[in-house]
Structure formats: structure tokens, C-alpha cells
C-alpha positions as CSV (number, residue, x, y, z in Angstrom):
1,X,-12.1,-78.8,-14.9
2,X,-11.0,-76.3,-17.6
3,X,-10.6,-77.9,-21.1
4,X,-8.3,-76.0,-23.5
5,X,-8.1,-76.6,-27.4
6,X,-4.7,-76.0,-28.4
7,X,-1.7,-77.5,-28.3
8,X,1.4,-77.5,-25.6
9,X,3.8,-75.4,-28.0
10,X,1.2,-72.4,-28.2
11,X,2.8,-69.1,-26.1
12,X,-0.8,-67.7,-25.5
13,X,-1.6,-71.2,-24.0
14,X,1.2,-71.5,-21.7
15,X,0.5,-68.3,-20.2
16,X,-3.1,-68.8,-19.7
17,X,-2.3,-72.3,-17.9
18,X,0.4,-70.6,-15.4
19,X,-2.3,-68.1,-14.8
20,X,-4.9,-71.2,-14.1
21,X,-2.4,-72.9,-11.8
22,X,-2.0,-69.9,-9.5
23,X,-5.8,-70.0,-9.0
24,X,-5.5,-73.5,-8.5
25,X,-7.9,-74.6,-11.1
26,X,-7.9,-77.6,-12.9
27,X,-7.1,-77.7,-16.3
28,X,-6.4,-80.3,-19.2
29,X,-4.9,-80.4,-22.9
30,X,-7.0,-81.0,-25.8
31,X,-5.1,-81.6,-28.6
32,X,-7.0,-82.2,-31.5
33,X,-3.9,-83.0,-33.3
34,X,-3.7,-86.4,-31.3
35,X,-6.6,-87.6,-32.6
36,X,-7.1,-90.6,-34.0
37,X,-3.5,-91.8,-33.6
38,X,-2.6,-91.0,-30.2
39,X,-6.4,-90.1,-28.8
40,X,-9.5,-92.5,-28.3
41,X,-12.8,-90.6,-28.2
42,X,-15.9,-92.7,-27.2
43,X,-19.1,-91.8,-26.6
44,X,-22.1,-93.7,-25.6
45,X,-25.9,-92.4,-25.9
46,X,-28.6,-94.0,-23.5
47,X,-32.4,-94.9,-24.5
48,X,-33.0,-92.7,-21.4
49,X,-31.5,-89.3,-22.6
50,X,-28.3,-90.0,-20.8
51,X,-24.7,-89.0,-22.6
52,X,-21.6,-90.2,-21.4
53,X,-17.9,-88.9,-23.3
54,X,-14.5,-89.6,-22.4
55,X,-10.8,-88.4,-24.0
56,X,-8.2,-90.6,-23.4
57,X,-4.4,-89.6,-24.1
58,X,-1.4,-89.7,-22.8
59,X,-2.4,-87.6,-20.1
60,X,-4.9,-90.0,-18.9
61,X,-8.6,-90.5,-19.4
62,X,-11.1,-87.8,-19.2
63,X,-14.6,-87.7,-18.4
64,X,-16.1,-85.1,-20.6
65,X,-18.8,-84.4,-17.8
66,X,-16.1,-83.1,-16.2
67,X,-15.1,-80.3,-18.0
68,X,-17.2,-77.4,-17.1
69,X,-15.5,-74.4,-19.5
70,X,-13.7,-75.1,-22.7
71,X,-11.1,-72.7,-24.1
72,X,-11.2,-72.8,-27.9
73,X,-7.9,-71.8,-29.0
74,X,-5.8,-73.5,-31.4
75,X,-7.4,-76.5,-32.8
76,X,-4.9,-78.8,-34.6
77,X,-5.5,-80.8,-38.0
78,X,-5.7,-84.4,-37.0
79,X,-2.5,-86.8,-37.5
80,X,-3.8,-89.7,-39.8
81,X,-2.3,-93.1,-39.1
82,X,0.6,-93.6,-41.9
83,X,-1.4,-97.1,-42.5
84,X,-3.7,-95.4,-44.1
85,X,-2.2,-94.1,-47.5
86,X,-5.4,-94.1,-50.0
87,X,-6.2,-90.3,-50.9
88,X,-9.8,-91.2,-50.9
89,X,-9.2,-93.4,-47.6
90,X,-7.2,-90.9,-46.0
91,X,-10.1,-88.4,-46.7
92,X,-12.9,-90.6,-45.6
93,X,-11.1,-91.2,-42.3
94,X,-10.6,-86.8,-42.1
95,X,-14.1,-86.8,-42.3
96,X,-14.9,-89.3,-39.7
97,X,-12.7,-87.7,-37.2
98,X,-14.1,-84.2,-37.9
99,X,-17.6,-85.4,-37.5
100,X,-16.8,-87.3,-34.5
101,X,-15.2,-84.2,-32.6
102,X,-17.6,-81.8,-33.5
103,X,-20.6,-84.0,-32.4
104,X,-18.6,-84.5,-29.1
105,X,-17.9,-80.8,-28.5
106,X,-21.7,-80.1,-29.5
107,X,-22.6,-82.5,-26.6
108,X,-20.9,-81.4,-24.1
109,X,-22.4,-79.9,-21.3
110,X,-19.7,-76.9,-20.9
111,X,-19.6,-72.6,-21.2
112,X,-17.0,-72.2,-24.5
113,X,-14.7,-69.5,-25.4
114,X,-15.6,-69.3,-27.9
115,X,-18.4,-71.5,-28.8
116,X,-16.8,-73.3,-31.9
117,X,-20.0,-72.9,-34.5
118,X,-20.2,-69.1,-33.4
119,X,-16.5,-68.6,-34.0
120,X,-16.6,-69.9,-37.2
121,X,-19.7,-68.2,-37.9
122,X,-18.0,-65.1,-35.9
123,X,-14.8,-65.1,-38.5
124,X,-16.6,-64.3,-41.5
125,X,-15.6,-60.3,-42.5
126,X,-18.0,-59.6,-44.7
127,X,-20.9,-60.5,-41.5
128,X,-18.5,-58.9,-39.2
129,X,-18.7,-55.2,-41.2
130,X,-22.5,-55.2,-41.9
131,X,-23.4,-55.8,-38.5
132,X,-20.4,-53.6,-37.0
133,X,-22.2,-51.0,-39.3
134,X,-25.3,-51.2,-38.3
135,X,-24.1,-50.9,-34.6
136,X,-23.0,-47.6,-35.0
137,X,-19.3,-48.2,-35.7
138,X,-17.1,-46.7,-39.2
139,X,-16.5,-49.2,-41.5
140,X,-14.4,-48.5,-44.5
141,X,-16.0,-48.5,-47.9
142,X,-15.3,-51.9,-49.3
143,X,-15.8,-54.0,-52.2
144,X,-15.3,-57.9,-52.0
145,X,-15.4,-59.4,-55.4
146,X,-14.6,-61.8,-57.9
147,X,-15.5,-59.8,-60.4
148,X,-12.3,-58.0,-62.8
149,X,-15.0,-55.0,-63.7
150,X,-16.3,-54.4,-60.5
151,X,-12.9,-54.5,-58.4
152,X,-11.1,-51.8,-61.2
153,X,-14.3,-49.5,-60.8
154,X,-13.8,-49.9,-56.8
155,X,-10.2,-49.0,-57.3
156,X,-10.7,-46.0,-59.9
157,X,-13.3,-44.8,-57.4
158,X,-11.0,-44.2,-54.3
159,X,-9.0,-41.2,-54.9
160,X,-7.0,-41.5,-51.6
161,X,-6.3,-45.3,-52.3
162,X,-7.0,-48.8,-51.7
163,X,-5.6,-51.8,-49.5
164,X,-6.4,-55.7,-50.3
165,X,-6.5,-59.0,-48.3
166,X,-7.7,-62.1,-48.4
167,X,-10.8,-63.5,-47.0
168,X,-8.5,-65.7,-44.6
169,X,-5.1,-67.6,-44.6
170,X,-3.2,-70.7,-43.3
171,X,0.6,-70.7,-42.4
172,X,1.1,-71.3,-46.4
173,X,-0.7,-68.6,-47.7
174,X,-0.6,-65.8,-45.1
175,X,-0.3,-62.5,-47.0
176,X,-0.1,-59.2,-45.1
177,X,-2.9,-56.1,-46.1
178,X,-1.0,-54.3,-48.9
179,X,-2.1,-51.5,-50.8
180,X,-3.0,-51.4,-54.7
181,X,-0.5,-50.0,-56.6
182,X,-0.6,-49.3,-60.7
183,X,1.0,-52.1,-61.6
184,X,-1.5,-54.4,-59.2
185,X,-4.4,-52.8,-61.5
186,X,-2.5,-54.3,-64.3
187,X,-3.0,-57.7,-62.8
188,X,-6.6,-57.1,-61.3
189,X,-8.0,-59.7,-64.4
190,X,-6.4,-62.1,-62.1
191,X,-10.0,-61.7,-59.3
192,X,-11.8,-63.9,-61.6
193,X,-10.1,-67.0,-59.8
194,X,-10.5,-66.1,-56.1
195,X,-12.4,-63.3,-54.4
196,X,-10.5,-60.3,-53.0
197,X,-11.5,-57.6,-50.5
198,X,-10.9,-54.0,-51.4
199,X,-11.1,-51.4,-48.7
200,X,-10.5,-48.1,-49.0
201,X,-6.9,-46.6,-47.2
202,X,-7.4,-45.2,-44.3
203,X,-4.4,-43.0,-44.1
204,X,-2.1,-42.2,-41.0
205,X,-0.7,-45.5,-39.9
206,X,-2.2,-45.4,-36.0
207,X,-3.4,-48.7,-35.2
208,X,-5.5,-49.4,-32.5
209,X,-6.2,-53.7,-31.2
210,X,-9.1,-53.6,-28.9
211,X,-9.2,-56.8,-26.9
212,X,-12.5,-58.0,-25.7
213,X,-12.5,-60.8,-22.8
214,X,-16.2,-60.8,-21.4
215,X,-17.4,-57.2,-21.7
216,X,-13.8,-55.6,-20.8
217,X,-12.0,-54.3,-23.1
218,X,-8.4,-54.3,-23.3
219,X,-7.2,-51.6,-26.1
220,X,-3.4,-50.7,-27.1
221,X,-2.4,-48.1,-30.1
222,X,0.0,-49.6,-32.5
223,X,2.2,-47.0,-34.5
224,X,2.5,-48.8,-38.2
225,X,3.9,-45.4,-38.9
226,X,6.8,-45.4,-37.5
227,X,7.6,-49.1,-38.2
228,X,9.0,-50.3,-41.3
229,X,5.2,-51.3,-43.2
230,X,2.6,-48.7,-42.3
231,X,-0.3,-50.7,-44.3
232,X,-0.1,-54.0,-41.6
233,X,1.2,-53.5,-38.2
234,X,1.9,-57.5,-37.8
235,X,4.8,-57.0,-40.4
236,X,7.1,-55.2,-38.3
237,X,5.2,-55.6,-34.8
238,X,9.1,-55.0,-32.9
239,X,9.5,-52.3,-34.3
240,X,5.8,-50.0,-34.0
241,X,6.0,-48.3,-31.0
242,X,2.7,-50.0,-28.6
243,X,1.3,-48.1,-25.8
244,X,-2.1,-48.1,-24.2
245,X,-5.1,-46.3,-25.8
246,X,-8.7,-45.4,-24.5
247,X,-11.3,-46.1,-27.1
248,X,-14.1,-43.3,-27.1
249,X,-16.8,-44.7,-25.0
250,X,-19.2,-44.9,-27.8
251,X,-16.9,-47.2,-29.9
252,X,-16.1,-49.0,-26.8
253,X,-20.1,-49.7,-25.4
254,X,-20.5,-50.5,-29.9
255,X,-17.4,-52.8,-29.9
256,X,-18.9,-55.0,-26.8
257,X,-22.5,-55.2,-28.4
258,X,-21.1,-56.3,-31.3
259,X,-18.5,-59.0,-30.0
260,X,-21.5,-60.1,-27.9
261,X,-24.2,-59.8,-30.9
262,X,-21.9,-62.0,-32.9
263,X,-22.3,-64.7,-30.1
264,X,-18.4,-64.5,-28.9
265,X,-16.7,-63.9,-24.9
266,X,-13.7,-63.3,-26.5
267,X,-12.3,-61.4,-29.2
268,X,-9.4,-59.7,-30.7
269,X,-10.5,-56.4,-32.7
270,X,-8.4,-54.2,-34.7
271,X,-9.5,-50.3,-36.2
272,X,-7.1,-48.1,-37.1
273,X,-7.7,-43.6,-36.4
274,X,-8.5,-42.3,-39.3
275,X,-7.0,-38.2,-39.9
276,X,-9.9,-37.0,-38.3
277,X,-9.5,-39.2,-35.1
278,X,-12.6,-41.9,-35.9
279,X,-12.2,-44.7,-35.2
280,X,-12.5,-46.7,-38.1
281,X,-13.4,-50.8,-37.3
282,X,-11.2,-53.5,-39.4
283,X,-12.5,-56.6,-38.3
284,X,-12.5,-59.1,-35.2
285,X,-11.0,-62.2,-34.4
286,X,-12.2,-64.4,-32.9
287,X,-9.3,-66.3,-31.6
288,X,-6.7,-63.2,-32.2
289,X,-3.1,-62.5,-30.3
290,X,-2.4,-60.4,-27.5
291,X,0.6,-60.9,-25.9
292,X,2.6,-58.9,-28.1
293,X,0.2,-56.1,-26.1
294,X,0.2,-57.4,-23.0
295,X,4.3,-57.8,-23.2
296,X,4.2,-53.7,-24.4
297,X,1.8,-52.6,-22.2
298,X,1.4,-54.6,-19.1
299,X,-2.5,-54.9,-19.9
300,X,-3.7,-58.1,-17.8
301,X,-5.6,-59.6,-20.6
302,X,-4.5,-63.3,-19.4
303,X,-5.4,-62.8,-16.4
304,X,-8.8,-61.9,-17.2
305,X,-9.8,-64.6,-19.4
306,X,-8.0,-66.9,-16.6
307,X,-10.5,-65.5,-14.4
308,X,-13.3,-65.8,-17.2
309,X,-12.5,-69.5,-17.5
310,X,-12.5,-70.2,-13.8
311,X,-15.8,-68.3,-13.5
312,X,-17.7,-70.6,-16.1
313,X,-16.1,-73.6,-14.7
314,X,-17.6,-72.3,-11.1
315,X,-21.1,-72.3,-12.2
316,X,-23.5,-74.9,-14.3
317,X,-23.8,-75.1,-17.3
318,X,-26.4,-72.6,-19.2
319,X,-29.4,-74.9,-20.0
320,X,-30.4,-72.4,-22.7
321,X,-27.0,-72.5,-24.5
322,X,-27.5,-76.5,-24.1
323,X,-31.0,-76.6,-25.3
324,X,-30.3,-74.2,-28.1
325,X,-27.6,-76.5,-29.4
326,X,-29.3,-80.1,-28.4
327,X,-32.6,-79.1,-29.6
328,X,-34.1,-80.5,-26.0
329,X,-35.3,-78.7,-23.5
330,X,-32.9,-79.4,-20.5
């Protein structure tokens, strides 16, 4: 049985689950959104050793030691029951239910992709660029700072220019990679309340969003240029022209090592070709789109991590992923 964390209304999850169904292999809804209202979680730990979990929903009741590969895609924030109207209560029961579903997915028995503590651990930039660095790969010069001083200098330092972006967003706060401009170094005093990368432009508006699904890589060019926001592709995504590109082999053998060195099957990385045709890295997600690439291009990335999830369901579980996260030797 193939678990997947999402929810039913996600695209990338629908089309995943119709590829799963023409394999014929089984596959179930986690939505973490159901819990505590409309899930019931139980475990039960033996004096023996033994661990039993089940997930009970509307879709019926699950035995966890079932489940052999878990998709981690879209985890929802949990729906409190209204009963519960406290702030501190409210917040004591959030708490409950995060440490209850982290222990369970720490527990199970299953092959992730992604592993939930390494995609967290994966999503942090400022990891991400050191270690894409000292893999080989062009990283752009960047400053990440709270500091008012130290950002202007960065600024006054880049001749060619500068883009800025958060650390990361929610639906709320999203805001797209824009580039400083003089009356943004007017305002750069305002730092001192929340970090802020700083990157240096990379000129030329040729995106390139190298998908990584165990070891293949899936990559696409992305023509910001001719769309109406050169600075961030996903602004205008209809209108930048996507076609397939072929990564240098290099980049491509660096890009694997470091999706795998940063403990992920799955990843979503963006660069963007720099005027002398380098290959300059961004960043990865862990979790990142592709199906506006796969509708452009015809690229089979759902299929392949279909076939990735059906693979680790086939076979048991890694007892040295297990014992790494259980602390016993299995």
C-alpha cells in the first residue's frame, strides 16, 4: 500500500494516483487536515518491541504496517474542533496533534518521498548553496542578512544588480524574486525586522527547472524573457515559452549528488544560464511543481515517481533508514 500526504484537491496528486491505478497499485489518502476532527490515530507500543498504528477516516481504517512507501506531498494544517475556542487551548491541542503525527510517521516502517525530517532539513537555502557549492555547482554571490549595514554594502557591491526573496512563504505571504531597485535601498533600514536574501542578478532571463525523481533528471528551459517578469518565471508561467533542455553532464552528475547528499528521492531544482552559458544553481525544493513542465514538454515526470512509489512499496523496508531513525538495530 502507497500512502500519500496531501489532500484530494491537489492536481500533482491526482495525477500521480491515475498513474498508480493503471499499475494497479494500492494507494490511500492521508490527509493531515482531518486530523483530530475527522481522523483517529492510535498507536499502541508493546513491552516486547512490537508497534502497532492505524488511521481511521472516512475512507476506512488503515493499518499503518501496511503502508510500505509514503509520498510526502502536501501536508495540511490540522482542523481543530470549534469546541475548543481557548487560544492557549487551541494551541495546546496544535501541539498534541503535531507531536502525535510526527511520532507516528517516525514509526512507521515505510521508504518516504521524501523523508519528512530530511525535507524540512532539505528546504533550508542557505544549507542548500553551501553544500551545492562545494559540489561543484555555481552559486550566485549572496548575502542573507538582518543586518541594514551589511545588506546596503552587499547591494553597493554588485555593479550588475541584485534580486531579494524571502527565506520561505505561505499562501499569505508569497512574494515573487524581485530585483532591488533605488528606491528599495531607501527602505533597506527595514532588514533589521526580518532577514532577507540578496543574490546577485544573473542577467538574461533563461530559466532552467531540473526535476530530480530517483537519480533521473527531468530538466525544461523556461524563457522569463520573453514573458511579462523576467526576474521570476512563476509570475507569468503561461506566457514564458517552456521547452526541453539538456543540462551539461557535469551539472547534471552535481545536481543528483547533491539532491541525494541532502538526503531527498525527489526534488524540484531551479538555475537559471547565466550570459556565458553556466549554469548557475538557485535552490531546490523539495516538494516543488512540475506539471506546468510536464503539460509543456511531455516530460514523464509522473510517471516516474509513480514507478518510484511502486518500486519502494515492492520491496522491505530499509532496516538502516529504520534503525537510523528508531535508534534500534532492526
Amino acid at each position: 500500500m502507497i500512502g500519500i500526504v496531501s489532500h484530494a484537491g491537489d492536481l500533482h496528486t491526482q495525477t500521480v494516483a491515475r498513474h498508480l491505478d493503471q499499475r494497479g497499485a494500492g494507494h490511500r489518502l492521508l490527509d493531515t487536515s482531518r486530523v483530530p476532527t475527522s481522523a483517529a490515530l492510535t498507536t499502541r507500543q508493546r513491552p516486547d518491541g512490537t508497534w502497532t498504528g492505524t488511521w481511521a477516516d472516512a475512507d476506512g481504517t488503515l493499518d499503518l504496517a501496511d503502508v510500505g512507501a509514503v509520498w510526502w506531498r502536501r501536508p495540511q494544517p490540522f482542523v481543530l474542533h470549534d469546541e475548543v475556542t481557548r487560544p492557549h487551548d487551541r494551541g495546546f491541542a496544535h501541539g498534541e496533534c503535531a507531536a502525535m503525527v510526527a511520532g507516528l510517521w517516525a514509526c512507521m516502517d515505510a521508504e518516504w518521498v521524501n523523508d519528512p525530517d530530511r525535507d524540512e532539513a532539505a528546504s533550508r537555502k542557505m544549507r542548500q548553496l553551501q553544500l551545492a557549492a562545494r559540489l561543484g555547482l555555481r552559486v550566485p554571490r549572496t548575502c542573507m542578512t538582518n543586518d541594514p549595514e551589511q545588506a546596503r554594502d552587499f547591494v553597493g557591491s554588485e555593479p550588475a544588480g541584485v534580486v531579494y526573496k524571502s527565506f520561505s512563504a505561505t499562501p499569505r505571504t508569497w512574494r515573487e524574486t524581485r530585483p532591488v531597485r533605488p528606491e528599495d535601498v531607501e527602505m533597506i533600514d527595514a532588514v533589521r525586522f526580518a532577514p532577507v536574501i540578496f543574490q546577485e542578478l544573473v542577467p538574461g532571463g533563461r530559466d532552467v527547472r531540473a526535476t530530480v525523481v530517483d537519480g533521473q533528471v527531468f530538466a525544461a528551459e523556461i524563457r522569463a524573457d520573453r514573458s511579462a517578469y523576467e526576474f521570476d518565471f512563476r509570475i507569468d508561467t503561461m506566457n514564458a515559452p517552456i521547452g526541453t533542455h539538456r543540462l551539461p553532464d557535469d551539472v547534471e552528475r552535481r545536481l543528483v549528488d547533491l539532491v541525494t547528499s541532502l538526503g531527498l528521492r525527489y526534488g524540484a531544482a531551479d538555475f537559471r544560464v547565466a550570459p556565458d552559458g553556466e549554469h548557475v544553481f538557485l535552490e531546490v525544493n523539495p516538494a516543488g511543481q512540475w506539471l506546468f513542465v510536464e503539460l509543456a514538454t511531455g516530460l514523464p515526470i509522473s510517471a516516474a515517481l509513480a514507478d518510484l512509489l511502486v518500486r519502494l512499496d515492492d520491496r522491505p523496508a530499509d532496516r538502516e533508514t529504520v534503525a537510523s531513525r528508531t535508534g534500534v538495530a532492526v
